[in-house]
N, CA, C and O atoms as a GROMACS GRO file, in nm:
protein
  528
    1UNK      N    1   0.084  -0.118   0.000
    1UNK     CA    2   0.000   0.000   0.000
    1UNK      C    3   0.088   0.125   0.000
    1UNK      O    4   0.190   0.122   0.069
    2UNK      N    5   0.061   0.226  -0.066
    2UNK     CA    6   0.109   0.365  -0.076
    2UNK      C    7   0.089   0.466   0.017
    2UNK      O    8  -0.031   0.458   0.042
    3UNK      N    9   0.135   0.555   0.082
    3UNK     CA   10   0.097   0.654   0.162
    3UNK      C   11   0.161   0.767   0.112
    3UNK      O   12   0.283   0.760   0.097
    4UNK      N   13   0.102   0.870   0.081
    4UNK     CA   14   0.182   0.980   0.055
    4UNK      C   15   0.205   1.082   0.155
    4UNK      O   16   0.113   1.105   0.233
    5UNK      N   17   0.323   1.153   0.164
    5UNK     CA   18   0.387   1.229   0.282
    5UNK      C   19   0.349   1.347   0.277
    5UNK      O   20   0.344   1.376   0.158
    6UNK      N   21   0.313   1.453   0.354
    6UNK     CA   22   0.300   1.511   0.344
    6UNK      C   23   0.376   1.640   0.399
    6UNK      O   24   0.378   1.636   0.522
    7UNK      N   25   0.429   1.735   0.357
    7UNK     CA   26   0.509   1.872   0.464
    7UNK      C   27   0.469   1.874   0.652
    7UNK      O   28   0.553   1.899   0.739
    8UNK      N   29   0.351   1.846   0.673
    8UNK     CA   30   0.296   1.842   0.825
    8UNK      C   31   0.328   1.739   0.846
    8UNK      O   32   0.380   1.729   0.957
    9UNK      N   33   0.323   1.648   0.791
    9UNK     CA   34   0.378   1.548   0.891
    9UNK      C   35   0.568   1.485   0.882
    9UNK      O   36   0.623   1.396   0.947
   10UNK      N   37   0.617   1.569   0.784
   10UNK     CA   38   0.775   1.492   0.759
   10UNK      C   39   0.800   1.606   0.920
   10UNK      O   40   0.849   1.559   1.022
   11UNK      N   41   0.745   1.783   0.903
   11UNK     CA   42   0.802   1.808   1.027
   11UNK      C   43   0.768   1.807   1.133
   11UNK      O   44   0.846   1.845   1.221
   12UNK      N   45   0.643   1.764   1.162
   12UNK     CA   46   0.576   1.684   1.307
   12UNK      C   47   0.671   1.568   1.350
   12UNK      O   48   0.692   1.564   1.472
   13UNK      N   49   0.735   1.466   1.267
   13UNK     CA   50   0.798   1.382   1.311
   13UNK      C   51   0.948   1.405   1.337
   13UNK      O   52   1.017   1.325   1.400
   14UNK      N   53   0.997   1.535   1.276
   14UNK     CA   54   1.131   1.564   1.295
   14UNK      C   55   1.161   1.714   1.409
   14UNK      O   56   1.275   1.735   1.453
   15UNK      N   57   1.058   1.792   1.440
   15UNK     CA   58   1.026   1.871   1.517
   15UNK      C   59   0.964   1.800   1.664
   15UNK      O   60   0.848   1.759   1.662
   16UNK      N   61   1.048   1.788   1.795
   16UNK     CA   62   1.047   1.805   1.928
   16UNK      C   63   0.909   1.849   1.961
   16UNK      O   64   0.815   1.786   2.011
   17UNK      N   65   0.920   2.003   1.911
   17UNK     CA   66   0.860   2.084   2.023
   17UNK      C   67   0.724   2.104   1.906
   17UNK      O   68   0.643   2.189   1.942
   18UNK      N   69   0.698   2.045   1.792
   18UNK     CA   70   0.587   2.051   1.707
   18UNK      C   71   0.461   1.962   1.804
   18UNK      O   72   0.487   1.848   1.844
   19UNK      N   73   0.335   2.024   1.831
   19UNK     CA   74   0.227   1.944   1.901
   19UNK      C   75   0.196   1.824   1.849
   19UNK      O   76   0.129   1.746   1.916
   20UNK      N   77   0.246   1.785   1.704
   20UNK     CA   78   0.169   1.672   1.692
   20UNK      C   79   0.299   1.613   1.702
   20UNK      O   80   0.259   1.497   1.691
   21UNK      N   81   0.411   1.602   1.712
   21UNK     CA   82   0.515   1.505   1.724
   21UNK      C   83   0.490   1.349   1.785
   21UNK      O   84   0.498   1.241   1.726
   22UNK      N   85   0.465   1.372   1.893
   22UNK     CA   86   0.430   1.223   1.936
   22UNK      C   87   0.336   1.125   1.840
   22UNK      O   88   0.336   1.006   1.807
   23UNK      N   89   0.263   1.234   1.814
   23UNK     CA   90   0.155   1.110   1.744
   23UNK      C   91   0.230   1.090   1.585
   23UNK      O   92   0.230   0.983   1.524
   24UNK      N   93   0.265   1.163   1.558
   24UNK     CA   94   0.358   1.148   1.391
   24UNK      C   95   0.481   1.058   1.417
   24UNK      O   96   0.493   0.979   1.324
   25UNK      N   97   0.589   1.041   1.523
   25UNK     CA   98   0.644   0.990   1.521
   25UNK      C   99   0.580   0.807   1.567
   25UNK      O  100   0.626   0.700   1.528
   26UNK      N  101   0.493   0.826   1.636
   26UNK     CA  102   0.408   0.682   1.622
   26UNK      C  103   0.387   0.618   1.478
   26UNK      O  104   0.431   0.510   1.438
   27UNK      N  105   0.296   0.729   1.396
   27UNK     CA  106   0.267   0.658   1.309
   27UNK      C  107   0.374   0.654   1.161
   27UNK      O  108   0.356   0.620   1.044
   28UNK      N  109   0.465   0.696   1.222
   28UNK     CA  110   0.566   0.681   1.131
   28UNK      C  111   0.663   0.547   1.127
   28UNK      O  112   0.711   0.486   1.031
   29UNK      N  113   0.675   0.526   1.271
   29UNK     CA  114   0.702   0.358   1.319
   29UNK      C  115   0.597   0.309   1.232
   29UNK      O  116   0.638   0.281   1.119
   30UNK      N  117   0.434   0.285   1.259
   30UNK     CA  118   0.433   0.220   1.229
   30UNK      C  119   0.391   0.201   1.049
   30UNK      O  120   0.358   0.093   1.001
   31UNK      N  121   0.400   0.312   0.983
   31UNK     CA  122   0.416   0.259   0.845
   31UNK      C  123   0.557   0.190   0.792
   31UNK      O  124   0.571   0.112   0.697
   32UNK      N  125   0.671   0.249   0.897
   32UNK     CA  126   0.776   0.139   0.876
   32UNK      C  127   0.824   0.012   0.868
   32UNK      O  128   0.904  -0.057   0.805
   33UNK      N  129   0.692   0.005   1.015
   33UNK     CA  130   0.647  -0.164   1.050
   33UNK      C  131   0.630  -0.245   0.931
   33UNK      O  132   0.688  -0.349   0.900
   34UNK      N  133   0.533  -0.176   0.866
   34UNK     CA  134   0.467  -0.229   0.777
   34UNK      C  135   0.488  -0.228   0.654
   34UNK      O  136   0.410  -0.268   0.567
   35UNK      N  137   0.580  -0.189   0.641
   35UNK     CA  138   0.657  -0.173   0.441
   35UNK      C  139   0.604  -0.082   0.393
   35UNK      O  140   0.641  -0.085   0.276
   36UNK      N  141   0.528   0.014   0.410
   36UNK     CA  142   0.421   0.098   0.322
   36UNK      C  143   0.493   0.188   0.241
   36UNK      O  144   0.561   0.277   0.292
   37UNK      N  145   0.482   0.170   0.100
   37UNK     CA  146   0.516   0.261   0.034
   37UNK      C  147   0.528   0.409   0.013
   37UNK      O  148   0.447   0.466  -0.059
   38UNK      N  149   0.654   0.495   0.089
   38UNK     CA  150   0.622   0.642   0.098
   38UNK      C  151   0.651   0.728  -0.012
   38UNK      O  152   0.768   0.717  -0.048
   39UNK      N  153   0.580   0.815  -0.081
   39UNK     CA  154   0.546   0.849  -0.143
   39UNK      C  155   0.544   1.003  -0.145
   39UNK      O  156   0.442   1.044  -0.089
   40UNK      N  157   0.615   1.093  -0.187
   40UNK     CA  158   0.609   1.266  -0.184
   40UNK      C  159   0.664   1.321  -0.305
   40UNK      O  160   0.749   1.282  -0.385
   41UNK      N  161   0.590   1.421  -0.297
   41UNK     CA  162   0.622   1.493  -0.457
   41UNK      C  163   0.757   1.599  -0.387
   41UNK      O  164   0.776   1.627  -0.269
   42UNK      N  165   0.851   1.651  -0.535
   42UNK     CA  166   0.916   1.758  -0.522
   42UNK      C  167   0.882   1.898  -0.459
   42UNK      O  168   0.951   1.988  -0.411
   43UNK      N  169   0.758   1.881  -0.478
   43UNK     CA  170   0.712   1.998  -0.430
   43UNK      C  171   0.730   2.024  -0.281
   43UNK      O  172   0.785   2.117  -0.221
   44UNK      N  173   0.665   1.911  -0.236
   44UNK     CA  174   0.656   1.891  -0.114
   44UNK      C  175   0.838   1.904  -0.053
   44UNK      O  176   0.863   1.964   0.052
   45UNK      N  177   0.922   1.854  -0.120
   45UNK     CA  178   1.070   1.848  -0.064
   45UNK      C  179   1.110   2.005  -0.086
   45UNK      O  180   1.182   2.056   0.000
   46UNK      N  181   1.072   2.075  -0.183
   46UNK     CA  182   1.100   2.192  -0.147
   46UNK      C  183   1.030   2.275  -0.026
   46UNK      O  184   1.093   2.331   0.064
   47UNK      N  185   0.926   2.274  -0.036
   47UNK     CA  186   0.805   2.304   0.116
   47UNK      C  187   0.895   2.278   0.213
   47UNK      O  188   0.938   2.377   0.272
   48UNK      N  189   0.942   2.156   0.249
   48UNK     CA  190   0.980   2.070   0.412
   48UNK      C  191   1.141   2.160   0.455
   48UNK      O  192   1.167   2.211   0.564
   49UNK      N  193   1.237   2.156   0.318
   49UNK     CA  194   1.364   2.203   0.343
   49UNK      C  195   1.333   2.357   0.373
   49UNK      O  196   1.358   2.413   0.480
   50UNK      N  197   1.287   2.403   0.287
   50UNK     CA  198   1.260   2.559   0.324
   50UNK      C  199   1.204   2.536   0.499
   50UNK      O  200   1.288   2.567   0.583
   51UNK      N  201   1.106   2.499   0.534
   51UNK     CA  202   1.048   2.559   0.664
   51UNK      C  203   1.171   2.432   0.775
   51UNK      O  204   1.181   2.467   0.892
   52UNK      N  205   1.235   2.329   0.743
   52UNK     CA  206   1.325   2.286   0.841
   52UNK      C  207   1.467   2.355   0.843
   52UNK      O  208   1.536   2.371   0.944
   53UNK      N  209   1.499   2.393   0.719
   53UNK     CA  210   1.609   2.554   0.708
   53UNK      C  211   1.543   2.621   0.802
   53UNK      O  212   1.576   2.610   0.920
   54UNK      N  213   1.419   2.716   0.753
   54UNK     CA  214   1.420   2.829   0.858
   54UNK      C  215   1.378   2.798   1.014
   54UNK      O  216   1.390   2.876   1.108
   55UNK      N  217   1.330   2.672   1.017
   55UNK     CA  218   1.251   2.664   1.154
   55UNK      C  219   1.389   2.614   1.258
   55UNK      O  220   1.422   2.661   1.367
   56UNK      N  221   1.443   2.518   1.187
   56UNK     CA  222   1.531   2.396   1.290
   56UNK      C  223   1.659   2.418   1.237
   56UNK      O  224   1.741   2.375   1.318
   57UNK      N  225   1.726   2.477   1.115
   57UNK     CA  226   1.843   2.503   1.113
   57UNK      C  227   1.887   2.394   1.010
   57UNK      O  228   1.838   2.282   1.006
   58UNK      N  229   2.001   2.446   0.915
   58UNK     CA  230   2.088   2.346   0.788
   58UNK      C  231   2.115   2.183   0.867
   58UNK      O  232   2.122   2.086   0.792
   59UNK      N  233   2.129   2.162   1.011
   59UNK     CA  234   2.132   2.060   1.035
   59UNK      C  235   2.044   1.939   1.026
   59UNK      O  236   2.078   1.822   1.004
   60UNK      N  237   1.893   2.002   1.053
   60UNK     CA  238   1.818   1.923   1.028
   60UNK      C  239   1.789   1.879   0.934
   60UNK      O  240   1.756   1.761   0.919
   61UNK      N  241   1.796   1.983   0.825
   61UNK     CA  242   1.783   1.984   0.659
   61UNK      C  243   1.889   1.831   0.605
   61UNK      O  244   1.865   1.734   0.534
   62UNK      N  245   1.997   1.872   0.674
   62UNK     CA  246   2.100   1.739   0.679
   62UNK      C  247   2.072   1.600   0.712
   62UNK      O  248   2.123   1.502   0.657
   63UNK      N  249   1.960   1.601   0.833
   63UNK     CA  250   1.945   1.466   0.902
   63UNK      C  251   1.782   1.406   0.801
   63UNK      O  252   1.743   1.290   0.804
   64UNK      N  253   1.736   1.483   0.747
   64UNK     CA  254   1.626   1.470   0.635
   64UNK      C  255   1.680   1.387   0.521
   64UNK      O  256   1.648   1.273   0.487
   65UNK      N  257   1.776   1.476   0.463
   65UNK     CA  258   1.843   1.397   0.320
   65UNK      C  259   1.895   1.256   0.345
   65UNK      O  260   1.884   1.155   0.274
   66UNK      N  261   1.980   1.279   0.509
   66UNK     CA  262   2.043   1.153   0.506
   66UNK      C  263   1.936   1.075   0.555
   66UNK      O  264   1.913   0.986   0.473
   67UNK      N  265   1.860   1.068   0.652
   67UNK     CA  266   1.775   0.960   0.750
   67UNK      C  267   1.654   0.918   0.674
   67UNK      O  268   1.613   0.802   0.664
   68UNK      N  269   1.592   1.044   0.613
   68UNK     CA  270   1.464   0.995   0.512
   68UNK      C  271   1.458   1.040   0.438
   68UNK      O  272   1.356   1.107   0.448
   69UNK      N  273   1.510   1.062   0.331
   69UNK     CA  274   1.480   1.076   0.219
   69UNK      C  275   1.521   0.949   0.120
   69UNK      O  276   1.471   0.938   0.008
   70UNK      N  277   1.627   0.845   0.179
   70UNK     CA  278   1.673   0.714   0.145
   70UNK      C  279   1.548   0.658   0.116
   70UNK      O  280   1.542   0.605   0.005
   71UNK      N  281   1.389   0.651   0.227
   71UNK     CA  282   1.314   0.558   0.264
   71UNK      C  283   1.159   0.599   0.185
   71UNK      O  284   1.044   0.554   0.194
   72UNK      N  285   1.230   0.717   0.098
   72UNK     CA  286   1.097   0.809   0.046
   72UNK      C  287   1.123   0.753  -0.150
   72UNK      O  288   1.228   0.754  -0.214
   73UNK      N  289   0.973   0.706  -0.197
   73UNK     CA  290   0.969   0.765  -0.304
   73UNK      C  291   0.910   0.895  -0.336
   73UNK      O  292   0.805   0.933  -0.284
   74UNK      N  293   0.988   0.978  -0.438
   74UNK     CA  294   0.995   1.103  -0.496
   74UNK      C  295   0.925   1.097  -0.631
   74UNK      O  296   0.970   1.035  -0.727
   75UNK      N  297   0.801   1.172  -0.631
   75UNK     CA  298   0.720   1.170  -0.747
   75UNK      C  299   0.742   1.316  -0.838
   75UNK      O  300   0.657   1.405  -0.826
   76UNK      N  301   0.820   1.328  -0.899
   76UNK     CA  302   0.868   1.470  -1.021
   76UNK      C  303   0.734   1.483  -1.078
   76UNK      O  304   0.665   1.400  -1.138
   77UNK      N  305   0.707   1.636  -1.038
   77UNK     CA  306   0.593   1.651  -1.084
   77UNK      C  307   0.597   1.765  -1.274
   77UNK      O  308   0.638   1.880  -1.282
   78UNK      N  309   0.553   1.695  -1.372
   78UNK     CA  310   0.554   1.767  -1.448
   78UNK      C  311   0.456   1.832  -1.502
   78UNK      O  312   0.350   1.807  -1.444
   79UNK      N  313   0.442   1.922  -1.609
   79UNK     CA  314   0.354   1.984  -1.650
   79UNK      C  315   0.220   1.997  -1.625
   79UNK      O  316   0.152   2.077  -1.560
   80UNK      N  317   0.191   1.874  -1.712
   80UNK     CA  318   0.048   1.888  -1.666
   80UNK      C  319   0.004   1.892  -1.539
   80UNK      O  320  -0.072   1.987  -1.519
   81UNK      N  321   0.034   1.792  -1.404
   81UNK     CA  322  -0.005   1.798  -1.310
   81UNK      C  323   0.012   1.936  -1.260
   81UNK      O  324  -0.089   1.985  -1.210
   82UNK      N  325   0.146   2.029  -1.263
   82UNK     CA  326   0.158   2.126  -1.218
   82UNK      C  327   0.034   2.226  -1.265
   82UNK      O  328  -0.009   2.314  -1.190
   83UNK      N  329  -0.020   2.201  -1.402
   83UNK     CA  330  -0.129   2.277  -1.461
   83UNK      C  331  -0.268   2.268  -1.362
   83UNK      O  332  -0.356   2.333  -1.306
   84UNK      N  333  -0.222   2.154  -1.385
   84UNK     CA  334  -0.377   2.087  -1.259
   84UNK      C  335  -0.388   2.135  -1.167
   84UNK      O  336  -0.494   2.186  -1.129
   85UNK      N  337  -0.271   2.132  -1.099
   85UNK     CA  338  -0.274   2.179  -0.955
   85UNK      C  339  -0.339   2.320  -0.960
   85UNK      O  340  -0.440   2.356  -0.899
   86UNK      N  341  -0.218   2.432  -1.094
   86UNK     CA  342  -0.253   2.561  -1.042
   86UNK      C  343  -0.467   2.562  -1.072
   86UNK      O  344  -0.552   2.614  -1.000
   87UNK      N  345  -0.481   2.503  -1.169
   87UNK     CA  346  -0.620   2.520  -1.205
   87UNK      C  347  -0.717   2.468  -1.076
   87UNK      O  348  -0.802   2.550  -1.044
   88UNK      N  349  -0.715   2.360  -1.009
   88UNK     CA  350  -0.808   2.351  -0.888
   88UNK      C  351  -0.721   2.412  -0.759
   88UNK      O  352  -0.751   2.342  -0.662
   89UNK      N  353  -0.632   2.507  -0.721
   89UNK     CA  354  -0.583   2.629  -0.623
   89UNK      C  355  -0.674   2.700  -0.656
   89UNK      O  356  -0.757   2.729  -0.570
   90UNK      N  357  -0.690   2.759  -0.809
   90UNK     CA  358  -0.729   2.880  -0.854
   90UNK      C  359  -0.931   2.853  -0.865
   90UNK      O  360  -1.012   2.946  -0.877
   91UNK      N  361  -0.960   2.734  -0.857
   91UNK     CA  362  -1.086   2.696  -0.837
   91UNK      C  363  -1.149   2.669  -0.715
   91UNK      O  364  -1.267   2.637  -0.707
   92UNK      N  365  -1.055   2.684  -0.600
   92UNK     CA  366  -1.114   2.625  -0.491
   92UNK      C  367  -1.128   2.746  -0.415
   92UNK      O  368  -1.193   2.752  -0.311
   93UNK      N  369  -1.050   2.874  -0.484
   93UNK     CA  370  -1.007   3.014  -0.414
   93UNK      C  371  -1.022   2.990  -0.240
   93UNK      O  372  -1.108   3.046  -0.174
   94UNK      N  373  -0.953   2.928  -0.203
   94UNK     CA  374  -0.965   2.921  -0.079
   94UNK      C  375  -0.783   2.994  -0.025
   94UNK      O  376  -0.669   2.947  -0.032
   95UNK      N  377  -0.823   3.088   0.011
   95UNK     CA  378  -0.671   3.135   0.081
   95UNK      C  379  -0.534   3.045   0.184
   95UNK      O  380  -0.412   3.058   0.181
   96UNK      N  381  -0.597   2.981   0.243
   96UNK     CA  382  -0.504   2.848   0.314
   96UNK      C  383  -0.476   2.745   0.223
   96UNK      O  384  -0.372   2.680   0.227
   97UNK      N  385  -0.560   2.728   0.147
   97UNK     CA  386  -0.524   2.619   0.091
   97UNK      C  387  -0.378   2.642  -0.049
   97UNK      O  388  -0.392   2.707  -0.154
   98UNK      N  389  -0.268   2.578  -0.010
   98UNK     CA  390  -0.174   2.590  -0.114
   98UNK      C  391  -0.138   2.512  -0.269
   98UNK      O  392  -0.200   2.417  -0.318
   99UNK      N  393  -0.051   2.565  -0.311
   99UNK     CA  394  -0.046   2.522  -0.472
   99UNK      C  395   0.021   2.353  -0.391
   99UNK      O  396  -0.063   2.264  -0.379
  100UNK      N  397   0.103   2.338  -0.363
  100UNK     CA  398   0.195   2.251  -0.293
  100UNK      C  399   0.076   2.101  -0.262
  100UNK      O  400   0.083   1.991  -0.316
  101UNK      N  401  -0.035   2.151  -0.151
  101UNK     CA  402  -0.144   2.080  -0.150
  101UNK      C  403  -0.255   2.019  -0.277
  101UNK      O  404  -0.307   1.910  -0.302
  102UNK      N  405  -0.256   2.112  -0.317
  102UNK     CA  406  -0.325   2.097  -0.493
  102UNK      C  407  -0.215   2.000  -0.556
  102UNK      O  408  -0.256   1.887  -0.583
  103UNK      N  409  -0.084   2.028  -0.582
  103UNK     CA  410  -0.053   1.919  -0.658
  103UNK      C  411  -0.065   1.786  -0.623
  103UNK      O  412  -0.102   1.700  -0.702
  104UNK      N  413  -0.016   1.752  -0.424
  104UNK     CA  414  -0.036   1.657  -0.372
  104UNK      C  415  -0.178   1.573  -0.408
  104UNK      O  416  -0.179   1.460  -0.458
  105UNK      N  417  -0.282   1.642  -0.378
  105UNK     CA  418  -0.411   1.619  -0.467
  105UNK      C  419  -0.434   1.508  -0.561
  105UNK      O  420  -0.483   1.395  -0.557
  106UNK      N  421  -0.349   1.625  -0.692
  106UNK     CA  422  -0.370   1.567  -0.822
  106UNK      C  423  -0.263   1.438  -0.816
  106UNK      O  424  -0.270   1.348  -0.900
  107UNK      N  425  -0.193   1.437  -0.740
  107UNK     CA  426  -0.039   1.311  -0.773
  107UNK      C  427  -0.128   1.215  -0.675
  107UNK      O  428  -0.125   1.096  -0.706
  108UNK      N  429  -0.193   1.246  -0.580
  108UNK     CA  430  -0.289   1.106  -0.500
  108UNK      C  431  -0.351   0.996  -0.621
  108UNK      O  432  -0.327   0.879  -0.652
  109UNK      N  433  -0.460   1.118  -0.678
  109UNK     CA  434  -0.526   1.052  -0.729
  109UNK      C  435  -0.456   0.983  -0.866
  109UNK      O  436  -0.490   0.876  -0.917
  110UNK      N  437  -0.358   1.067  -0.907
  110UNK     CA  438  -0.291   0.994  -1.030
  110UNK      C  439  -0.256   0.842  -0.994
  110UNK      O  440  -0.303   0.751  -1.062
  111UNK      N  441  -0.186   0.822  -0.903
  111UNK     CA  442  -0.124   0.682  -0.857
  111UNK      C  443  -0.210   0.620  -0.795
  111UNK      O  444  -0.182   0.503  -0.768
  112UNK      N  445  -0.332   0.669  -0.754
  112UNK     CA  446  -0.425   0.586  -0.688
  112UNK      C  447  -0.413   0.585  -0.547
  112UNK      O  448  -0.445   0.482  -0.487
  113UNK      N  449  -0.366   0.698  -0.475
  113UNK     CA  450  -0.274   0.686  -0.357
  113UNK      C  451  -0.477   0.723  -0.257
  113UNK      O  452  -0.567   0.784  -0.314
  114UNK      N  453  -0.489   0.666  -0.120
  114UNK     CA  454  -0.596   0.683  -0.077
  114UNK      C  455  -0.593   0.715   0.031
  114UNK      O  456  -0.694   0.742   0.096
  115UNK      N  457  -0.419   0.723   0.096
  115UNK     CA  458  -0.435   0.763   0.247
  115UNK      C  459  -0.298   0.847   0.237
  115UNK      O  460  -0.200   0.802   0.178
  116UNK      N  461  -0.300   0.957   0.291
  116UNK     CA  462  -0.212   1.093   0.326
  116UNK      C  463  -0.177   1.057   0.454
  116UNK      O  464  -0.269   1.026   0.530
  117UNK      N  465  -0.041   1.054   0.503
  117UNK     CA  466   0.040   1.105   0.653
  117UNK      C  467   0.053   1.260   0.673
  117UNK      O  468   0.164   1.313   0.666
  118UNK      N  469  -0.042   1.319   0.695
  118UNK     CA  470  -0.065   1.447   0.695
  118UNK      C  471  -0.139   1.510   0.842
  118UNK      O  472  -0.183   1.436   0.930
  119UNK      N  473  -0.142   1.630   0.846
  119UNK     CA  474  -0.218   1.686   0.972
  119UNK      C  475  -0.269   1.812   0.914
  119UNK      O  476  -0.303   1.908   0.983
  120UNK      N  477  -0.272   1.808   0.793
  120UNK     CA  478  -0.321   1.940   0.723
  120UNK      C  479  -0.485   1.846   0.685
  120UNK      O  480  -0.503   1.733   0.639
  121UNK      N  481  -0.608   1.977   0.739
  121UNK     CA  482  -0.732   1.900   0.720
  121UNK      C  483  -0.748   1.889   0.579
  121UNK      O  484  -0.815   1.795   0.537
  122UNK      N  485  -0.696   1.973   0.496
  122UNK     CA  486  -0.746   1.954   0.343
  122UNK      C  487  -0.703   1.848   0.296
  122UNK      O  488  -0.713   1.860   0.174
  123UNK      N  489  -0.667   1.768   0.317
  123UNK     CA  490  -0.665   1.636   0.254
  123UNK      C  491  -0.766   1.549   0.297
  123UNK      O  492  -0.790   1.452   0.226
  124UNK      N  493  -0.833   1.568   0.406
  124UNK     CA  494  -0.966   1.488   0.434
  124UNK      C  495  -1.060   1.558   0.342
  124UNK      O  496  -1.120   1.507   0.248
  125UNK      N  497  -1.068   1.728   0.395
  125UNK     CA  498  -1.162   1.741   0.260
  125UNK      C  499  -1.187   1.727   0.155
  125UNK      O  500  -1.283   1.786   0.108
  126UNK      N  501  -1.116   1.651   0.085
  126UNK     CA  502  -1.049   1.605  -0.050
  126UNK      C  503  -1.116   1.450  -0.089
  126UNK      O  504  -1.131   1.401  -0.201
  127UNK      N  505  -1.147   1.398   0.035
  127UNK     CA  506  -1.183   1.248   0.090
  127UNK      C  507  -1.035   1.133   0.050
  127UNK      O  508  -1.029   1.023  -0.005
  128UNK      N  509  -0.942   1.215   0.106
  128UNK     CA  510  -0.852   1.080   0.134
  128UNK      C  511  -0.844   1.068   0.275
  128UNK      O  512  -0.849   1.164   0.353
  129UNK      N  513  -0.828   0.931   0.311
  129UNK     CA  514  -0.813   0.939   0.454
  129UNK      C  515  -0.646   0.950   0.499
  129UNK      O  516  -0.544   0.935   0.432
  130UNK      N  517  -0.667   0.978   0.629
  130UNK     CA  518  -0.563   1.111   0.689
  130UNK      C  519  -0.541   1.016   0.821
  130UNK      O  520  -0.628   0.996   0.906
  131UNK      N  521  -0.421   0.966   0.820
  131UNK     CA  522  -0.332   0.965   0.946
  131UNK      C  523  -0.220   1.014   0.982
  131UNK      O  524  -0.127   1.066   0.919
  132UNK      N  525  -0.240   0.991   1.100
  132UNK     CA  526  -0.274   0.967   1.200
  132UNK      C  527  -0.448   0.956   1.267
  132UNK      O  528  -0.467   0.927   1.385
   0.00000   0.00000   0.00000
């Protein structure tokens, strides 16, 4: 089974003092447990480094590349999806909601992906299910 990663939860599980830490680092065991295919777009790796640069410092950015990013598949998002994305951002006009999330979206449903490791609600509203 596939799970795709999401920015809230790569730094819930690598952030201490983030509120959902405990429960992200649980369920991060246990998709490990379980072989589950992880799954994140580029987009998303640019999202995570930018806010673990500014939040936690080049070190953490370091312990990302080396510790998980080995254990991650990386989905290159091209054209069209990127089209997609900007077209349902720009359809949903919802101000929180990001381009970053929109592509995640469109790359779910491309691969058939049905459950997000996320803590961002828009992916439930979306109807994928959301763990933790």
């Amino acid at each position: 089974m596939m799970v795709l990663i999401d920015t809230s939860a790569f730094f819930a599980v690598l952030d201490r003092d983030d509120a959902n830490h405990l429960k992200a680092r649980e369920q991060w065991r246990e998709i490990l447990a379980h072989d589950q295919v992880m799954v994140t777009t580029n987009y998303v790796l640019v999202e995570i480094f930018a806010l673990l640069q500014h939040r936690l410092g080049l070190q953490a950015v370091r312990t990302f590349q080396v510790d998980v990013m080995p254990l991650i598949t990386v989905e290159s998002i091209g054209e069209d999806t990127d089209r997609s994305g900007i077209s349902a951002l720009l359809a949903a006009s919802k101000r929180r909601l990001s381009l970053v999330d929109c592509v995640s979206f469109e790359t779910m449903r491309s691969l058939a992906i049905k459950k997000a490791f996320a803590f961002d609600p828009h992916f439930r509203d979306q109807g994928f299910t959301c763990v933790p």
